[in-house]
Structures are given as structure tokens and as C-alpha cells.
C-alpha positions, 0 to 999 in steps of 0.5 A, a space after each residue: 499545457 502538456 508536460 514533457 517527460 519521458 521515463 528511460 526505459 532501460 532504467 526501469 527495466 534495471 532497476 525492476 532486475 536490481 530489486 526483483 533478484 533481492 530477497 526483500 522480506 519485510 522487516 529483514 536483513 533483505 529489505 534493509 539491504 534494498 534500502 541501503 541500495 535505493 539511497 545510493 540509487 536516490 543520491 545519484 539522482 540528485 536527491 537534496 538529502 538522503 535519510 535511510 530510516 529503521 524502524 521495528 516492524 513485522 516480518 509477516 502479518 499472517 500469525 496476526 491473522 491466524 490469532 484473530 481466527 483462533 479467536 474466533 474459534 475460541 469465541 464460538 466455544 465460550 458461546 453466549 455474550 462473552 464468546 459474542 463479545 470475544 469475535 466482535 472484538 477480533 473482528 474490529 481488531 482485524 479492521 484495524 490491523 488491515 486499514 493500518 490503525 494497530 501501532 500498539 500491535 507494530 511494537 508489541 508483535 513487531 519482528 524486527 528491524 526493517 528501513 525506509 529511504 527518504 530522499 528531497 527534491 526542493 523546488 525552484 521557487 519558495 516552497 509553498 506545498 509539499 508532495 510524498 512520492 512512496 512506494 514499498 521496497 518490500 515484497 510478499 510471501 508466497 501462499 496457497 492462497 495466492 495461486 494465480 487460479 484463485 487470484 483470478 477469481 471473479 475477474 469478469 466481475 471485477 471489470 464490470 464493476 471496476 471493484 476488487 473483493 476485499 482480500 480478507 472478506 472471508 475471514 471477517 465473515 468468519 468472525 461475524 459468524 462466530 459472533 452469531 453462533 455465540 449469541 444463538 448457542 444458549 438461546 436462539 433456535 438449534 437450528 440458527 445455531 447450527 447454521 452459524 456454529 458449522 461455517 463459523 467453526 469451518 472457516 475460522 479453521 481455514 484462515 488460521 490454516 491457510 495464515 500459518 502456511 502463508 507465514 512459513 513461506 518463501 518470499 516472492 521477486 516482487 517485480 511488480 508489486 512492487 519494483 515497479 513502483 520504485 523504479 517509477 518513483 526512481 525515474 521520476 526522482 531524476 526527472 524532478 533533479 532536472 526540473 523542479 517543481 515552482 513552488 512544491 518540494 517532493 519527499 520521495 519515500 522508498 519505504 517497506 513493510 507495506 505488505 505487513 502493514 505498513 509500518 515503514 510509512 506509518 515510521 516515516 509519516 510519525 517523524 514528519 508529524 508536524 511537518 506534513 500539513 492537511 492544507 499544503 500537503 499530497 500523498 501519492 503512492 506507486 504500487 504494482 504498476 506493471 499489469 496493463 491498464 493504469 488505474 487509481 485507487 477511488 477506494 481500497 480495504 481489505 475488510 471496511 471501504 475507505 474512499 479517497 477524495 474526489 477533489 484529489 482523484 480529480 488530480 489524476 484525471 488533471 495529471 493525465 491531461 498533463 501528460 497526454 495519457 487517458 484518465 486512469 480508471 478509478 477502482 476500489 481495490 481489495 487490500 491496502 497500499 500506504 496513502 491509506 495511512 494518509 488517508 486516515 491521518 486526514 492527508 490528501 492523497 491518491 494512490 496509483 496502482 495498475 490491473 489486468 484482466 481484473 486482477 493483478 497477473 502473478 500477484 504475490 507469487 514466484 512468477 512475479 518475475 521481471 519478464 512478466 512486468 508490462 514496462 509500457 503499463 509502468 512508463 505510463 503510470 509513471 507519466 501520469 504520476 508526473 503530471 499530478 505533481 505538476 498539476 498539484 503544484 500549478 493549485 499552489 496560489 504563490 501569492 498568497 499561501 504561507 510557505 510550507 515549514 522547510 524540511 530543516 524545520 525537523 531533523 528528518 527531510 
């Protein structure tokens, strides 16, 4: 059965200006803002409940990345097993850190106060599964390193193979060097020494350069990574007031500091632990939705590769079905988005982004503008979005599953 939806395009577009003419730094005052403005914008849709959510988190995640580095030099100077021993432990740091298993690190070196929203939609019937709806309302800073020349290195590449190289593959074989160079300095070869010491000293040196620069500058519009995304799951929030779901609530998380880590969802998913179970329970995540072609995430990571589900990709090629679009192209992105958080909390979860011409046009910087956001791209995404939560919802046997807790089980919706 097809479903009708159709997204307003003059609400997209006015939501995608609204968010891209707010400063929304992670973990600011500009992002608390784009939060207060996205619960009015959620209360109006018709949302059940409205929670706005702070939390503590990072404003930038570039010094994290320079001090990983610096260890990395620090490591090739000590030399032997210690300096060893020091780069694989910033290297494994550096995993964690980007795949969003570093909470230890959001409290210690969190910079701030930033907010997530979270508002509900029950279904029409009892509630016997439960979808969360998220994308970030926050953006990105600026850096050399994300001119659009550098961005679009490898693109042709990246369209054969429907792969993205991971975003700090570079600085993980800069510490993997440093390690090298380390256990070659009182032993092996000078020569083997050498080959390892020069890259590994060089590139270190070039990630904490390129990090701090990334740090001190200035936060782009983010008008498609990622209004976009919240505009769609906007859309989509009156869509589901209008017509509910039989049997399957949906949670529509507006979160941030997703470019800095993803504290807003790790906050979000902490206060529903307990609520959200692996076996009635979907993450769905909108991100950049704006570039051309929708796609979905069959793997993402900025350094290791973490796959997603066949049977909850399947989801999408089932959604798309639904909404009379073709299957969103599966690709293994280069960085991280939030359903990555659910994917290694063991919850189902798919994540559906947009590319170009194999990359993402104006990514992370201040051309990211609203004028250069493809709206058709968005509506698309968001259609097939709808159809995965409609196809998620028709998987729900109602006879003989358990209801899923109610959200008045806990505090938070």
C-alpha cells in the first residue's frame, strides 16, 4: 500500500532560513536558542509533550583532537615501549572519541551548556513499539580543512564505490606512525626509523595545526547539515499529528552537539534508558539532506567502520516502496551522525543523509547557505522517512506483542 504524504515546501524552506540565520555553536547560548525555537515549532505541530533537555557538552572537539596528536608527538619523542604504548593508547582514544564512546571526556572537557528538544506523537492504537525521529540543531565551525576543493577530493572514487574516506583516516595513520617509530627508535633499523619518525612527526604537527585553526573559527549557517534534517523531521512531526501511527509512538528528538560528539543524543538516549528497548524500538536519524541523491548509511566512521543492520536498512528500501521513491543508495560515510550512538547501544537504527556528486557540496562551510540547499532532495528524504516509520509500524504484530513502556513510565517523554 502506497502512503500519501507530501511535505510543504514553503515550510521547509522557512524553517531551513529560520535555523541557517542562527548562530547554532554547539553547546552555546546559539543553539539553546535554536532549541527554545524548535519546542515552539514542535508544540505547534501538535506534539503530545514537549521536553527542552540541557546537558553539558563540548563547544568544539578540535582541542580533543589536537591533544590526541600532540600525544602522538609527545610519543615519538619518548620512543621505545612507553612512547609505543603512549600513540596506541591516543590512538584508541581517538576511536572512541569519534564513534561517541568517550562520556568520561563529554564531562571532563565539556564546554558547556547546550539543549536538545524532545517532543511525542502517541499512535492511534496501544503503543506497541516506539521510533526516535533525530536530527542535530546544531552546526559546524569553519577550517581550512573543509575548503570545498579539499572536500571534493576523491569524489569520483567515492561514487564508484558509494563509500566516503574516513574524515580523520589521516591523523589515526599519523599516531599508527608515531607508534612505529617508537618501537623502531632503540632497535630496529635507522632507516625504518627514519621513514616512520619524518611522516609520523610531520602529520602530527599538521592535524594539531589544522585542529586548533579548526577551533578558533567561526560557525557556518548550516543550512544543510543540518536545517535541513530538522526542517524534514518538523514536516514530518505534523504529518504524524494528523496521522498517527497504529500502533508505534514516535519521539522526535531535536538534538545538538552532534558536530562535537554527539552529546545532545548520548543525554537524550541516557534519560530514556530503560524506556528504549532493542526489541520494540527504531532510531532513525536525518542529516544533510539537502545535496541531490538520498542515501542511507549502510556504514559510517571517522576512523573504524561501524555497519548498520541489513534487516533495518532493509527498512528503507521497504519505506521507499511505501512512498513511491526509489531505494535510497546505501554508502559508508566518512564521519558519524547520531544513530551511531544507537547502533552501539544495540538499538536498531538507520541513518538517512543525502550526497552530490560523491561528497556533500558547501559541507561545513559559510556557503552552506539556504540558497544552495536542493528542497526536492529534502522533500524526497523526508517522504521515505515517512515511509519507514509507516513500514516499521505495519512489522508490529499487535496481537501478540507486549506493549512498549509508555513514556509516562519516566519523567522524560
Amino acid at each position: 500500500m502506497r502512503v500519501t504524504y507530501e511535505p510543504d515546501p514553503g515550510a521547509l524552506r522557512t524553517d531551513i532560513a529560520t535555523l541557517a540565520g542562527m548562530v547554532r555553536g554547539s553547546a552555546g547560548p546559539g543553539e539553546r536558542a535554536a532549541a527554545a525555537w524548535a519546542a515552539e515549532r514542535l508544540r505547534a505541530a501538535g506534539a503530545a509533550d514537549v521536553v527542552v533537555e540541557p546537558y553539558r557538552g563540548r563547544a568544539t572537539n578540535s582541542w580533543s583532537f589536537a591533544a590526541h596528536s600532540l600525544a602522538g608527538l609527545a610519543a615519538a619523542r619518548v620512543g621505545g615501549a612507553c612512547g609505543a604504548a603512549l600513540a596506541l593508547a591516543a590512538l584508541a582514544s581517538l576511536e572512541r572519541d569519534v564513534s561517541g564512546r568517550a562520556p568520561w571526556r563529554r564531562r571532563i572537557a565539556g564546554g558547556g551548556e547546550g539543549a536538545s528538544v524532545v517532543g511525542r506523537f502517541p499512535p492511534r492504537g496501544e503503543p506497541r513499539a516506539r521510533v526516535v525521529l533525530v536530527a542535530h540543531l546544531d552546526a559546524a565551525r569553519t577550517g581550512l580543512v573543509w575548503s570545498p576543493r579539499i572536500v571534493a577530493i576523491g569524489a569520483a572514487r567515492a561514487l564508484r564505490r558509494r563509500g566516503m574516506q574516513p574524515v580523520m583516516g589521516l591523523q589515526a595513520i599519523a599516531l599508527a606512525a608515531a607508534a612505529g617509530a617508537a618501537l623502531t627508535s632503540r632497535h630496529g633499523p635507522r632507516a625504518a626509523h627514519r621513514a616512520l619518525a619524518t611522516p609520523a612527526i610531520a602529520l602530527n604537527a599538521l592535524a594539531i595545526a589544522l585542529n586548533l585553526e579548526i577551533a578558533r573559527s567561526s560557525v557556518v549557517p548550516g543550512a544543510n547539515d543540518n536545517a535541513s534534517g530538522v526542517a524534514a523531521a518538523l514536516d514530518l512531526a505534523r504529518a504524524l499529528a494528523a496521522g498517527p501511527l497504529g500502533h508505534t509512538e514516535v519521539l522526535v528528538a531535536l538534538v545538538g552537539g552532534e558536530e562535537t560528539g554527539m552529546g545532545g543524543f548520548h543525554a537524550v538516549l541516557d534519560r530514556r534508558t530503560g524506556l528504549l528497548d532493542a526489541s520494540s524500538t527504531l532510531v532513525v536519524g536525518l542529516d544533510t539532506l539537502g545535496c541531490g541523491t538520498p542515501i542511507v548509511a549502510a556504514a559510517e566512521g571517522a576512523v573504524l567502520t561501524h555497519r548498520y543492520r541489513d534487516v533495518d536498512l532493509d527498512l528503507a528500501d521497504a519505506g521507499a516502496a511505501l512512498a513511491g521513491e526509489p531505494s535510497p543508495q546505501r554508502w559508508r560515510i566518512g564521519a558519524w551522525t547520531d544513530p551511531l550512538l544507537a547502533l552501539r547501544a544495540g538499538l536498531p537504527a538507520l541513518s538517512l543523509l543525502s550526497v552530490g556528486p560523491g561528497f556533500y557540496p558547501h559541507y561545513h562551510h559559510p556557503t552552506d547557505l539556504p540558497e544552495h540547499v536542493d528542497l526536492g532532495c529534502v522533500a524526497r528524504c523526508a517522504r521515505i522517512a515517512h515511509g519507514v516509520l509507516r513500514a516499521f509500524d505495519a512489522r508490529v504484530d499487535g496481537p501478540s506483542a507486549p506493549p512498549a513502556r509508555t513514556s509516562c513510565d519516566n519523567a522524560a517523554p
